[in-house]
mmCIF file as Biopython writes it, N, C-alpha, C and O atoms, coordinates in Angstrom:
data_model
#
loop_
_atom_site.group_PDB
_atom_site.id
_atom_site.type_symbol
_atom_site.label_atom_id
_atom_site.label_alt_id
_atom_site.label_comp_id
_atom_site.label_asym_id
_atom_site.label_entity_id
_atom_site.label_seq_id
_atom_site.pdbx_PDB_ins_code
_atom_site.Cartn_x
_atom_site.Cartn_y
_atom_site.Cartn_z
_atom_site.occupancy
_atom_site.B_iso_or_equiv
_atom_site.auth_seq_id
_atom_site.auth_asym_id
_atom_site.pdbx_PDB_model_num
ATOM 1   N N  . UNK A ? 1  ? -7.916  -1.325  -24.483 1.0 0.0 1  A 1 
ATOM 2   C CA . UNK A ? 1  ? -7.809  -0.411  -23.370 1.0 0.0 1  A 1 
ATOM 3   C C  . UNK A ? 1  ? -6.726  -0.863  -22.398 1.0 0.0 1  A 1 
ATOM 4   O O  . UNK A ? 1  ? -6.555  -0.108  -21.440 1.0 0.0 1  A 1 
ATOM 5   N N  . UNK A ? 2  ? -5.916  -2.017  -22.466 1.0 0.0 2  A 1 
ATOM 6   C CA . UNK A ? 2  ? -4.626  -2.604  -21.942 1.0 0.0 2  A 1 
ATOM 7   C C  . UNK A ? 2  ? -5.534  -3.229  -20.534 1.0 0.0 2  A 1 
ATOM 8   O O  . UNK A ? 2  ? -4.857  -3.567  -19.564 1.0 0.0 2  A 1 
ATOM 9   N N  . UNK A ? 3  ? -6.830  -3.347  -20.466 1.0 0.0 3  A 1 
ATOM 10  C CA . UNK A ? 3  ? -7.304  -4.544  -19.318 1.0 0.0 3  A 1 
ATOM 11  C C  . UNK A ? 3  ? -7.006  -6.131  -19.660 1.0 0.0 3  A 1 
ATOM 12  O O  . UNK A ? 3  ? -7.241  -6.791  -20.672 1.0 0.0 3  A 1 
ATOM 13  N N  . UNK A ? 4  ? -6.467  -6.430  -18.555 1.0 0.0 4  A 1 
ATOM 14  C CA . UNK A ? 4  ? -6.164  -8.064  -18.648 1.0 0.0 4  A 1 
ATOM 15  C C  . UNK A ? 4  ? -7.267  -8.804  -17.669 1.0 0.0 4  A 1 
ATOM 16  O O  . UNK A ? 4  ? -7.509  -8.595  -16.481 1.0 0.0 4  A 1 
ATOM 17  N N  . UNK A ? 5  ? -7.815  -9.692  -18.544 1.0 0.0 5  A 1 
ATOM 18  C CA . UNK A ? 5  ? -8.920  -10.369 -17.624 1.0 0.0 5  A 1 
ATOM 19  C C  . UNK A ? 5  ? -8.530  -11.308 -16.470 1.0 0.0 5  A 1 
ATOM 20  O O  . UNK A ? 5  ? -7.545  -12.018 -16.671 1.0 0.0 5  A 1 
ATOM 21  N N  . UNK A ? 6  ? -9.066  -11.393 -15.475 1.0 0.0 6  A 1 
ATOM 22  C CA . UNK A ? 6  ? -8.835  -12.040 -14.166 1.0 0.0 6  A 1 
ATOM 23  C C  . UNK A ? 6  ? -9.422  -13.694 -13.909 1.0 0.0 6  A 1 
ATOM 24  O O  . UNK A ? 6  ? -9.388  -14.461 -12.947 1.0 0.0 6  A 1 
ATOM 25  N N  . UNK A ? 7  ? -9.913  -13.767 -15.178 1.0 0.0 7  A 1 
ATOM 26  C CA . UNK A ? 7  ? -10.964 -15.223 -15.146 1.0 0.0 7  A 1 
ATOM 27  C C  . UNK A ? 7  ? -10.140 -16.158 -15.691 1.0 0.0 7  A 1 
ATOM 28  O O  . UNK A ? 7  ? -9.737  -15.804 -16.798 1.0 0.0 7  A 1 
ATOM 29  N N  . UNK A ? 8  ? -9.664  -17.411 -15.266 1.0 0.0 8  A 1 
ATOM 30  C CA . UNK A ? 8  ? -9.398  -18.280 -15.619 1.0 0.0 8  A 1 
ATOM 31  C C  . UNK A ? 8  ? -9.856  -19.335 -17.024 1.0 0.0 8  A 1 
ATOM 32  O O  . UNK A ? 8  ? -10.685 -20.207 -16.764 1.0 0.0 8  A 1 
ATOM 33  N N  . UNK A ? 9  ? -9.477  -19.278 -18.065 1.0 0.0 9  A 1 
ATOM 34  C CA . UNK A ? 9  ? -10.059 -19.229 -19.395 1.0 0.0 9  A 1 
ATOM 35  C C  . UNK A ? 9  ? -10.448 -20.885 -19.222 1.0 0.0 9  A 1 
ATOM 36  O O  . UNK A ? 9  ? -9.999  -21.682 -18.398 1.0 0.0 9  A 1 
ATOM 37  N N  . UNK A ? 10 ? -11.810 -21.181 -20.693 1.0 0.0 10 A 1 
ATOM 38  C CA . UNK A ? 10 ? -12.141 -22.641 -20.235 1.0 0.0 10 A 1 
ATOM 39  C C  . UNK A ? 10 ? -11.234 -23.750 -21.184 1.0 0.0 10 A 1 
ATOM 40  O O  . UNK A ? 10 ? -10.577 -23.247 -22.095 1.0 0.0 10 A 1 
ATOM 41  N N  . UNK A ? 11 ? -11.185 -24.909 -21.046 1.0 0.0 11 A 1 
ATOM 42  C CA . UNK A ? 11 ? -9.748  -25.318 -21.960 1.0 0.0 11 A 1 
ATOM 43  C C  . UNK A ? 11 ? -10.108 -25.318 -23.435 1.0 0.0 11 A 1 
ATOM 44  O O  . UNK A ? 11 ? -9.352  -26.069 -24.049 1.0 0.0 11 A 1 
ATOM 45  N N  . UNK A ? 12 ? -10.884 -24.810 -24.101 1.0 0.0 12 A 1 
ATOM 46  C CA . UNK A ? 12 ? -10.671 -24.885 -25.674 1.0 0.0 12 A 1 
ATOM 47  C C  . UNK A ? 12 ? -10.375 -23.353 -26.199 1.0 0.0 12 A 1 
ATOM 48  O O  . UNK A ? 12 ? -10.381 -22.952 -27.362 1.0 0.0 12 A 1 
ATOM 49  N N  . UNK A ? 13 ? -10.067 -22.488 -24.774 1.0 0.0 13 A 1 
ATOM 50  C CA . UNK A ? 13 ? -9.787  -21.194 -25.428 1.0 0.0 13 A 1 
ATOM 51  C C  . UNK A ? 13 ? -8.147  -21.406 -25.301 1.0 0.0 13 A 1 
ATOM 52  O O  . UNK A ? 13 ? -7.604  -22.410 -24.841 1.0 0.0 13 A 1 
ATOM 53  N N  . UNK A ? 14 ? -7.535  -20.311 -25.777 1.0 0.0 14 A 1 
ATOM 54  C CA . UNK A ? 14 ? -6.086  -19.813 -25.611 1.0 0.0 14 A 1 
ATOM 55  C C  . UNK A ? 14 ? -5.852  -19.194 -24.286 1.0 0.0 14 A 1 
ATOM 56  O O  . UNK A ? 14 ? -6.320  -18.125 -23.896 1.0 0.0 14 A 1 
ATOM 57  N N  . UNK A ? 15 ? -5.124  -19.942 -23.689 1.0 0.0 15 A 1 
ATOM 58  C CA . UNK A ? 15 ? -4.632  -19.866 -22.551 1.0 0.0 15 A 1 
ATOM 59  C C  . UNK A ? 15 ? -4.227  -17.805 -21.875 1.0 0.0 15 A 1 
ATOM 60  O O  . UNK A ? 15 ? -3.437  -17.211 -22.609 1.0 0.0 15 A 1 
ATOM 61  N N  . UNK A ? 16 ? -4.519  -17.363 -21.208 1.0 0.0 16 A 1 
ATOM 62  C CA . UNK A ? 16 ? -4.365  -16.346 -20.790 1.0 0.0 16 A 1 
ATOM 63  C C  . UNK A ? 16 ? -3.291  -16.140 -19.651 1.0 0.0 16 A 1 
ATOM 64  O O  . UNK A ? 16 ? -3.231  -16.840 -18.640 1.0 0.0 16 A 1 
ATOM 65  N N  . UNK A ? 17 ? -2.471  -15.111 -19.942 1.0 0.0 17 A 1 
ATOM 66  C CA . UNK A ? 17 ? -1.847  -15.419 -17.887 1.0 0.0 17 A 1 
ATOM 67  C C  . UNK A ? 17 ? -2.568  -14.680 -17.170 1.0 0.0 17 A 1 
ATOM 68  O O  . UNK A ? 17 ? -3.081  -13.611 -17.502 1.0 0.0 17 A 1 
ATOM 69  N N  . UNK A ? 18 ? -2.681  -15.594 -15.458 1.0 0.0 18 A 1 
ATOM 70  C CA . UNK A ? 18 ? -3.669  -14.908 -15.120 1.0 0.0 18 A 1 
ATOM 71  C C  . UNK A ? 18 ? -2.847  -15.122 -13.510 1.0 0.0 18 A 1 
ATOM 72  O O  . UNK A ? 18 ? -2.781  -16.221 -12.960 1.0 0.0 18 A 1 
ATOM 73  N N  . UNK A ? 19 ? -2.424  -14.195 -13.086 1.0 0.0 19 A 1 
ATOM 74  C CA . UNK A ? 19 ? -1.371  -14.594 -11.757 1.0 0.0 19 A 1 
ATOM 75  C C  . UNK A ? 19 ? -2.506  -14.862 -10.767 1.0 0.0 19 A 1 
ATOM 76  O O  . UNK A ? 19 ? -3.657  -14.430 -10.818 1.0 0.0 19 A 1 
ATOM 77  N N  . UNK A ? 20 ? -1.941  -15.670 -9.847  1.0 0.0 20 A 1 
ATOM 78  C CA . UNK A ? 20 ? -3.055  -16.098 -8.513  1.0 0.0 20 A 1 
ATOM 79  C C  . UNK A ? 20 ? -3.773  -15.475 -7.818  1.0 0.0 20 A 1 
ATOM 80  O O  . UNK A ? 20 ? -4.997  -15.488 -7.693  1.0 0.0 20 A 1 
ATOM 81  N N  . UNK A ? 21 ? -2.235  -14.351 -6.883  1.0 0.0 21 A 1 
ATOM 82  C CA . UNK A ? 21 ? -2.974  -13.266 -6.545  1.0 0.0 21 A 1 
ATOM 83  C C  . UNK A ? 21 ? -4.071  -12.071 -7.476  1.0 0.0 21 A 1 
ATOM 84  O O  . UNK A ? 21 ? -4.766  -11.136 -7.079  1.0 0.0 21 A 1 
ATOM 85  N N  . UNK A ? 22 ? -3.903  -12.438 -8.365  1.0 0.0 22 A 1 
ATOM 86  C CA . UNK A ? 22 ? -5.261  -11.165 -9.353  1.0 0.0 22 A 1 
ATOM 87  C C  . UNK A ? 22 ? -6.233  -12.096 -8.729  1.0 0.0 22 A 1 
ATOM 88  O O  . UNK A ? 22 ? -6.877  -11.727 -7.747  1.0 0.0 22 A 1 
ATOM 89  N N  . UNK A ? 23 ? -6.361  -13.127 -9.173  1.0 0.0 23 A 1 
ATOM 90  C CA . UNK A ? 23 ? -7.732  -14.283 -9.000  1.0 0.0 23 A 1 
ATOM 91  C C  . UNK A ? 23 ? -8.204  -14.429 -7.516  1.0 0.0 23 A 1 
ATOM 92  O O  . UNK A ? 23 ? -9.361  -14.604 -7.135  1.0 0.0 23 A 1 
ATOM 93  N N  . UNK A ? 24 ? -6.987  -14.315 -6.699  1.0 0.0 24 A 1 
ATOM 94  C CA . UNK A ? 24 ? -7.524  -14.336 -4.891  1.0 0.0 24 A 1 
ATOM 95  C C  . UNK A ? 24 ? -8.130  -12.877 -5.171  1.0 0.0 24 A 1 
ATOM 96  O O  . UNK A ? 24 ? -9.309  -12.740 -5.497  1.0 0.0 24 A 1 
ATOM 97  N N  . UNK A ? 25 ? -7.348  -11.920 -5.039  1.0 0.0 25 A 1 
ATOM 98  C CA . UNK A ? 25 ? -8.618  -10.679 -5.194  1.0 0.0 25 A 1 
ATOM 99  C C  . UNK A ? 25 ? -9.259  -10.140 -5.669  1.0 0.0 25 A 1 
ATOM 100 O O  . UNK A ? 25 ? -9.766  -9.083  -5.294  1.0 0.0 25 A 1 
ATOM 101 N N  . UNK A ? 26 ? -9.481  -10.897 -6.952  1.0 0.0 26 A 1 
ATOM 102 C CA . UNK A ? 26 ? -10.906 -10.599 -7.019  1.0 0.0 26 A 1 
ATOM 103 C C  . UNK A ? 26 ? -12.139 -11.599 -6.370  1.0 0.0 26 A 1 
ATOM 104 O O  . UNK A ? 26 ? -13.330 -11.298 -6.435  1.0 0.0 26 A 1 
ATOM 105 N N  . UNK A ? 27 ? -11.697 -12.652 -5.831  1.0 0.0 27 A 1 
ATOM 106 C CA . UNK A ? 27 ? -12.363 -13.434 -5.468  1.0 0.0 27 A 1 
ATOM 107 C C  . UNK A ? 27 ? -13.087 -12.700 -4.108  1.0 0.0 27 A 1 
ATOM 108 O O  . UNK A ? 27 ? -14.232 -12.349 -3.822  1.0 0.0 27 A 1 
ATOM 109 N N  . UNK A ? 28 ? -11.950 -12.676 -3.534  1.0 0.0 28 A 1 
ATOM 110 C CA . UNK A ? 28 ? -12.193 -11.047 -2.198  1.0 0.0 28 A 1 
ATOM 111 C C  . UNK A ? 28 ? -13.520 -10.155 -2.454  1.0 0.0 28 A 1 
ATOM 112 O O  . UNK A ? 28 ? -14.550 -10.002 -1.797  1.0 0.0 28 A 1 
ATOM 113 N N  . UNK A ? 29 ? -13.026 -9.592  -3.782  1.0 0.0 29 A 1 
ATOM 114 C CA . UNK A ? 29 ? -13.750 -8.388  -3.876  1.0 0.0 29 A 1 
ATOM 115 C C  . UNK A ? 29 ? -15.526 -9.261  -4.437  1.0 0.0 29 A 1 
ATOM 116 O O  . UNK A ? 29 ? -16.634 -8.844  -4.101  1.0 0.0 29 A 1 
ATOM 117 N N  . UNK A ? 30 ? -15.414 -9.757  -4.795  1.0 0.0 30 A 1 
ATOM 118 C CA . UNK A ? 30 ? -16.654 -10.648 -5.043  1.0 0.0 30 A 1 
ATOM 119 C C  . UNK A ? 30 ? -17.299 -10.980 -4.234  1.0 0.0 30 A 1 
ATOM 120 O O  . UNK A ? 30 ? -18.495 -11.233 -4.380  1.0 0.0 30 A 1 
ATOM 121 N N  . UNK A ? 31 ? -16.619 -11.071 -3.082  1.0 0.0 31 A 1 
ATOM 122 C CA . UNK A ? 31 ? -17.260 -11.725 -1.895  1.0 0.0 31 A 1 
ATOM 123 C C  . UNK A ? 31 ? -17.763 -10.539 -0.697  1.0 0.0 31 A 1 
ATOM 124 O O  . UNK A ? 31 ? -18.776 -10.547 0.003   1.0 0.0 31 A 1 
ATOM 125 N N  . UNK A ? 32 ? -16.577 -9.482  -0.764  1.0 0.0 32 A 1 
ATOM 126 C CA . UNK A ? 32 ? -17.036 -8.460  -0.372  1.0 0.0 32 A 1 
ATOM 127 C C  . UNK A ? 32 ? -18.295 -7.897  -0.282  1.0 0.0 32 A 1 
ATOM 128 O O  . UNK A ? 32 ? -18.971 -7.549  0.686   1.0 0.0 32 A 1 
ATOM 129 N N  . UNK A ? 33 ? -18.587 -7.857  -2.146  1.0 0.0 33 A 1 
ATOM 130 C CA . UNK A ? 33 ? -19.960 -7.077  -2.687  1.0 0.0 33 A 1 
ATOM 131 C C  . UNK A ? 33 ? -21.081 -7.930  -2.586  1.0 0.0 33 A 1 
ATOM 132 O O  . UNK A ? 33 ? -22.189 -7.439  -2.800  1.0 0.0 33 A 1 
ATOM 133 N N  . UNK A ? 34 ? -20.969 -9.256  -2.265  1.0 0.0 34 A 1 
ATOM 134 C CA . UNK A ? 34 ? -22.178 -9.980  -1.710  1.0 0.0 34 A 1 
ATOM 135 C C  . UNK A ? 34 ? -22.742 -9.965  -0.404  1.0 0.0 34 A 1 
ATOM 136 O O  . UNK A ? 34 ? -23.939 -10.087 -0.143  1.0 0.0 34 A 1 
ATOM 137 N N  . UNK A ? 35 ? -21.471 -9.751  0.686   1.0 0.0 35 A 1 
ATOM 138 C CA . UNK A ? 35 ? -21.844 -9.073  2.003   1.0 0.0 35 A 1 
ATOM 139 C C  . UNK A ? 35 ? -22.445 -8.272  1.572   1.0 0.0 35 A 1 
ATOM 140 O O  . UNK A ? 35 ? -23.634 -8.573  1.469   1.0 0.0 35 A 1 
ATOM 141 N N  . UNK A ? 36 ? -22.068 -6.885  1.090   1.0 0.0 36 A 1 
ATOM 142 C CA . UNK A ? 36 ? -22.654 -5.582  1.284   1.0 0.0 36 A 1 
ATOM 143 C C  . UNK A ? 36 ? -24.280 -5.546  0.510   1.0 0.0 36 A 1 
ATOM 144 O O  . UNK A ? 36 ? -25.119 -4.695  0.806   1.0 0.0 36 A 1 
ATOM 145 N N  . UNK A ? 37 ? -24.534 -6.771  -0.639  1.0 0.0 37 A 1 
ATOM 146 C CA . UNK A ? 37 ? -25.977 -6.736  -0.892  1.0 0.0 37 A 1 
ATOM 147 C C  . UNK A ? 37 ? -26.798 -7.472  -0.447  1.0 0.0 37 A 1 
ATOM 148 O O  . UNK A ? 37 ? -27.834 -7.844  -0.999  1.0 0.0 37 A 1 
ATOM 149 N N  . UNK A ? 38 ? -26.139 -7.926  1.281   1.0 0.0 38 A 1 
ATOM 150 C CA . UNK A ? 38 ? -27.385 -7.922  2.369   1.0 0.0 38 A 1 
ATOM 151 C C  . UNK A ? 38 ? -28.028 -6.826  2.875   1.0 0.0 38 A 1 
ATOM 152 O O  . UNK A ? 38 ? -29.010 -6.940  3.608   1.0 0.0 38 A 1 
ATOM 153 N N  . UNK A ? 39 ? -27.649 -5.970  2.610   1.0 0.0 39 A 1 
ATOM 154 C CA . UNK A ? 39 ? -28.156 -4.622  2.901   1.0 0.0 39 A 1 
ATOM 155 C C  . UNK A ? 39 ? -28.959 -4.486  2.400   1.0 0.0 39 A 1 
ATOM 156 O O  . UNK A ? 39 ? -28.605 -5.036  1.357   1.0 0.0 39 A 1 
ATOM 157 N N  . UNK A ? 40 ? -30.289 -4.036  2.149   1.0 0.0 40 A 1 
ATOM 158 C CA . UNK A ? 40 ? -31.493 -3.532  1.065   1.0 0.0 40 A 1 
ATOM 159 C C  . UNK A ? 40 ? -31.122 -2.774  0.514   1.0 0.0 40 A 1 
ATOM 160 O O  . UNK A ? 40 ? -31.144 -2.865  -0.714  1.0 0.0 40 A 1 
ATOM 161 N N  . UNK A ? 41 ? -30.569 -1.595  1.181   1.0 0.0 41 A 1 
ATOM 162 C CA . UNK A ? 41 ? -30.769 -0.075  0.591   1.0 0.0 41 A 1 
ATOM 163 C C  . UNK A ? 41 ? -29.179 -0.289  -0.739  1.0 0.0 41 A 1 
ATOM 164 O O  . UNK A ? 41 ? -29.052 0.421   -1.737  1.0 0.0 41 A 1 
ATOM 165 N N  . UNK A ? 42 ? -28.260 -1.353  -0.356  1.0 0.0 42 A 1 
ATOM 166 C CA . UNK A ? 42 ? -27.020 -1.042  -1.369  1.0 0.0 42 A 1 
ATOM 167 C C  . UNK A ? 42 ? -27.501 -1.851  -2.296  1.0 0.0 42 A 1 
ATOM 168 O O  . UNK A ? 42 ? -27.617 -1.307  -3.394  1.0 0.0 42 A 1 
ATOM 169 N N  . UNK A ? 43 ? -27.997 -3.565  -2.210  1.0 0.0 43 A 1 
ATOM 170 C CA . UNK A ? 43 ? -29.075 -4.138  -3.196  1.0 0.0 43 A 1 
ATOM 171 C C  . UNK A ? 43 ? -29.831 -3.462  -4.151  1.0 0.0 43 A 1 
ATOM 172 O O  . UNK A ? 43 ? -29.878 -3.841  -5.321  1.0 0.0 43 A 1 
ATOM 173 N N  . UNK A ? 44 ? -30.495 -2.375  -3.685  1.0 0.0 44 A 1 
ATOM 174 C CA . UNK A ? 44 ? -32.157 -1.993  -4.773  1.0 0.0 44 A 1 
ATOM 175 C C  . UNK A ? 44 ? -31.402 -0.760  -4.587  1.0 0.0 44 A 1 
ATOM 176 O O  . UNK A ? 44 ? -32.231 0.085   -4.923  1.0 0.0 44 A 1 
ATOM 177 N N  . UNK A ? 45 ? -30.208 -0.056  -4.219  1.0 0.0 45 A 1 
ATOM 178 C CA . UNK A ? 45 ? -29.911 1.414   -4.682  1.0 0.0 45 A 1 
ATOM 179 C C  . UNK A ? 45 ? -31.080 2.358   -4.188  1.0 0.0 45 A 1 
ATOM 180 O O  . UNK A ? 45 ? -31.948 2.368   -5.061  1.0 0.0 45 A 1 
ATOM 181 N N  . UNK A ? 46 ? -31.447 3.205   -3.045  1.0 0.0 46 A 1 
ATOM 182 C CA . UNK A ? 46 ? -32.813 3.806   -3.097  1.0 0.0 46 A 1 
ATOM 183 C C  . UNK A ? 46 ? -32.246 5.241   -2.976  1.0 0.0 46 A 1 
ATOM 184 O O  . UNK A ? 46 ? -33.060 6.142   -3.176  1.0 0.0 46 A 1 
ATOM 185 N N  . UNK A ? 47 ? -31.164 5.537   -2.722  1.0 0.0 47 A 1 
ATOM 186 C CA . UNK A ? 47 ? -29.961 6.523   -2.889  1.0 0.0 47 A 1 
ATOM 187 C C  . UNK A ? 47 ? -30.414 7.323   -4.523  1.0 0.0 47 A 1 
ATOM 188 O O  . UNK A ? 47 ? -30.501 6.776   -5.623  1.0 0.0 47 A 1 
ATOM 189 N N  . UNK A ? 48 ? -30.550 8.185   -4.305  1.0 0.0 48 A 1 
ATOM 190 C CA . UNK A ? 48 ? -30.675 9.587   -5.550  1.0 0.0 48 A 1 
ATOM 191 C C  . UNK A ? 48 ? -29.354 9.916   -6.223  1.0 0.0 48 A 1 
ATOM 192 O O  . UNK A ? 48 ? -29.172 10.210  -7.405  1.0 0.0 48 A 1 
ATOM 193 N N  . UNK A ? 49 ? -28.372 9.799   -5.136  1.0 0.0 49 A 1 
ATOM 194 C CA . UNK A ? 49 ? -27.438 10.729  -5.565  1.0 0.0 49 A 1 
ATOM 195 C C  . UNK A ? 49 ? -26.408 9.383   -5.431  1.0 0.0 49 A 1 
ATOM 196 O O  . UNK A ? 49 ? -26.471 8.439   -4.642  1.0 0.0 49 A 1 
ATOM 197 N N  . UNK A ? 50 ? -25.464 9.662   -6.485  1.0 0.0 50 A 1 
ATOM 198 C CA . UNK A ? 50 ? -23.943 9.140   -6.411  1.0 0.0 50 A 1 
ATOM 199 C C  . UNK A ? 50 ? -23.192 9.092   -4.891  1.0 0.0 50 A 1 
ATOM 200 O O  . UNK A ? 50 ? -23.039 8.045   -4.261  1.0 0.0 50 A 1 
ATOM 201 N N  . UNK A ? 51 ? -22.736 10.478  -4.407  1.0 0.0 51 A 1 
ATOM 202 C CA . UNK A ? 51 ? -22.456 10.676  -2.765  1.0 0.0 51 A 1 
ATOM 203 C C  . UNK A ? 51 ? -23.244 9.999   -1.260  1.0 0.0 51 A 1 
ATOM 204 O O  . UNK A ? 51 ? -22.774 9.806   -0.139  1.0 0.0 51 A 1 
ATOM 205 N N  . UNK A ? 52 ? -24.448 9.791   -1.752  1.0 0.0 52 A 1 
ATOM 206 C CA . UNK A ? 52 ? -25.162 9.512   -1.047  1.0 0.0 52 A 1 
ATOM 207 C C  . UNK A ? 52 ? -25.032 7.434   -1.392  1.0 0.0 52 A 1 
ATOM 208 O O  . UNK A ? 52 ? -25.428 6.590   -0.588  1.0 0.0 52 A 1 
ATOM 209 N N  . UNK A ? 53 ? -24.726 7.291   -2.040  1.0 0.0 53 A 1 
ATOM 210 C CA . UNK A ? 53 ? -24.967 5.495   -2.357  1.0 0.0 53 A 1 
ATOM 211 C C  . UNK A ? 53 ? -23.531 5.617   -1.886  1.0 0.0 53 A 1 
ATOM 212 O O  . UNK A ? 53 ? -23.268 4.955   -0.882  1.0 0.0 53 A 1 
ATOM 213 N N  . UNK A ? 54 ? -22.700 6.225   -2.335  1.0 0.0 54 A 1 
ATOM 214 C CA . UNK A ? 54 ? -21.218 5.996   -1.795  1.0 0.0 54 A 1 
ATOM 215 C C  . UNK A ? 54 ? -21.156 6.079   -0.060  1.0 0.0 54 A 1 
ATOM 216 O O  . UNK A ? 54 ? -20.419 5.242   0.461   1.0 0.0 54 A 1 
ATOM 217 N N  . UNK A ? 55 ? -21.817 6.948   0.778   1.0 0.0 55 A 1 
ATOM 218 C CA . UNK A ? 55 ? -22.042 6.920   1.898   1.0 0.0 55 A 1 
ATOM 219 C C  . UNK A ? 55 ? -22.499 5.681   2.531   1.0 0.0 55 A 1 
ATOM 220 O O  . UNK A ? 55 ? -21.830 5.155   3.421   1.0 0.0 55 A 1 
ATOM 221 N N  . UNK A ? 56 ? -23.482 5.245   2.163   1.0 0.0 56 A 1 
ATOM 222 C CA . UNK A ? 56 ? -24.235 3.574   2.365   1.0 0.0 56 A 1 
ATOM 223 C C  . UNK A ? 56 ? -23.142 2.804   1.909   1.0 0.0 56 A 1 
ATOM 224 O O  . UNK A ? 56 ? -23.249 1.697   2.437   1.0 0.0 56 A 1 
ATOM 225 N N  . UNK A ? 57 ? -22.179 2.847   1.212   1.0 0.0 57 A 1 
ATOM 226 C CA . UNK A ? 57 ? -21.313 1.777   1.057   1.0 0.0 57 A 1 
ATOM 227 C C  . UNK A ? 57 ? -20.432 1.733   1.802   1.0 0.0 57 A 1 
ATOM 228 O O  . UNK A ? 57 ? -19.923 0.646   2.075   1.0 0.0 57 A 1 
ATOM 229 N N  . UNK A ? 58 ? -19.940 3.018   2.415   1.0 0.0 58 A 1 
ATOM 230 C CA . UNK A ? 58 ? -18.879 2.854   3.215   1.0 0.0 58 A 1 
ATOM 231 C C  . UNK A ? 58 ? -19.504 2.922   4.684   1.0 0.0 58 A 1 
ATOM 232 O O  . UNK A ? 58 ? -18.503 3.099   5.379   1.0 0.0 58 A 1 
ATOM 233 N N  . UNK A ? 59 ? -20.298 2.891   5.302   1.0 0.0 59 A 1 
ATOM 234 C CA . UNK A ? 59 ? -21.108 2.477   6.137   1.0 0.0 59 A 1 
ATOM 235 C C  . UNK A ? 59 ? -21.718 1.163   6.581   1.0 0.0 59 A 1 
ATOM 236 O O  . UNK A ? 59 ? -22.051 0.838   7.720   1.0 0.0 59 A 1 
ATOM 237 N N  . UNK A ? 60 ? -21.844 0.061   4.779   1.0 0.0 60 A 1 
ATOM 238 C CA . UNK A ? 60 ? -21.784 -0.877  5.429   1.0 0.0 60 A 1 
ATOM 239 C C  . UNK A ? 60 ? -20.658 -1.926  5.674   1.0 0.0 60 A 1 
ATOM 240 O O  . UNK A ? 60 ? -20.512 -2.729  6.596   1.0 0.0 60 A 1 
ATOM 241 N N  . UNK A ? 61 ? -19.803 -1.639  4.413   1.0 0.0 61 A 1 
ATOM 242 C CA . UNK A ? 61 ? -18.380 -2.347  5.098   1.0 0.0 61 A 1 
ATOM 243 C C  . UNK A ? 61 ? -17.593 -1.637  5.688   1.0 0.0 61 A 1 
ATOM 244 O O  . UNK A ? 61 ? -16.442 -1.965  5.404   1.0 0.0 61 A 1 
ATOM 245 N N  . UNK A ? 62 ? -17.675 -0.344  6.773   1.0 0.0 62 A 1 
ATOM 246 C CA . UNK A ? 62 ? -17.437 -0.611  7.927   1.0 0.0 62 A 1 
ATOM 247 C C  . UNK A ? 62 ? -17.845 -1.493  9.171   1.0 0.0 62 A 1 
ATOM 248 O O  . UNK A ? 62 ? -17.039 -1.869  10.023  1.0 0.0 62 A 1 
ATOM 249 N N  . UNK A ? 63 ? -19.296 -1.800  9.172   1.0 0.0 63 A 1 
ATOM 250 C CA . UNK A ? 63 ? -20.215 -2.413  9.823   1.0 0.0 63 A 1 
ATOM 251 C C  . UNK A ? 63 ? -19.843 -3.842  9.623   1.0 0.0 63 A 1 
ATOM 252 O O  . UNK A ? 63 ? -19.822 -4.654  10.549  1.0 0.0 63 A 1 
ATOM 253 N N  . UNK A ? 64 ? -19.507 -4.166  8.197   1.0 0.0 64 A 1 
ATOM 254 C CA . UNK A ? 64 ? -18.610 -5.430  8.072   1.0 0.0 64 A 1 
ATOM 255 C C  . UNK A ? 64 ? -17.588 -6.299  8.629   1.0 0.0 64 A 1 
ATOM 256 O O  . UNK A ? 64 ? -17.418 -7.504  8.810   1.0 0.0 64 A 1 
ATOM 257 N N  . UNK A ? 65 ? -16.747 -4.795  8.903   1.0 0.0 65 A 1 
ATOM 258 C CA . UNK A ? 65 ? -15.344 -4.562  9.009   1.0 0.0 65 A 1 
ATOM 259 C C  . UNK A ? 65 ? -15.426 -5.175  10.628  1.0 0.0 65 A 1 
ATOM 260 O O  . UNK A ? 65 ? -14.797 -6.142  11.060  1.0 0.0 65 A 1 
ATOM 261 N N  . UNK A ? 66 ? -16.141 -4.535  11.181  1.0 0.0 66 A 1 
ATOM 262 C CA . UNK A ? 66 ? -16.155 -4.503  12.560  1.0 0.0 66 A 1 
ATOM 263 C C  . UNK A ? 66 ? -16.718 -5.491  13.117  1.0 0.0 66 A 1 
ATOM 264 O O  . UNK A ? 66 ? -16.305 -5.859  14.217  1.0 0.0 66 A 1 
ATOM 265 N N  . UNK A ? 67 ? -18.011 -6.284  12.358  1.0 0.0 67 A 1 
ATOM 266 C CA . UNK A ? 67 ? -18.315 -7.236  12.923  1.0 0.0 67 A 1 
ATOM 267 C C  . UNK A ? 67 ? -17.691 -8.770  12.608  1.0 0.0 67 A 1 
ATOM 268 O O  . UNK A ? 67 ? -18.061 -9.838  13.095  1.0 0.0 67 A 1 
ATOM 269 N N  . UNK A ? 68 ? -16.487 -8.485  11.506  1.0 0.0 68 A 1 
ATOM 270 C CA . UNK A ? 68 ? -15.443 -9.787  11.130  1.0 0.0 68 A 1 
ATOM 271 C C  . UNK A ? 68 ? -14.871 -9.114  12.628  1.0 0.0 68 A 1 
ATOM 272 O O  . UNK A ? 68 ? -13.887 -9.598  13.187  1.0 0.0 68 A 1 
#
């Protein structure tokens, strides 16, 4: 599907390139989504609808946003 993995391979595999910045953000984004599953409701999903969980998400990293 032309995805290149972002993980730093362990040394008995074949070496991958894996540029820094990919690895800083995803590290970001990893860290991001652990803020946001202090939340209960984005944690356990209690959201029905797709629109509606997407709402709670951008609600709480705004709330994020604002309190960095």
């Amino acid at each position: 599907m032309g995805v290149r993995p972002a993980v730093p391979v362990k040394r008995r595999e074949i070496p991958v390139v894996c540029h820094q910045w990919v690895y800083r953000c995803r590290h970001l984004v990893g860290n991001m989504w652990a803020r946001l599953k202090e939340w209960r409701t984005v944690a356990t999903r209690y959201e029905k609808t797709t629109n509606s969980f997407r709402v709670v998400i951008r609600i709480a990293a705004s709330c994020d946003w604002l309190k960095l």
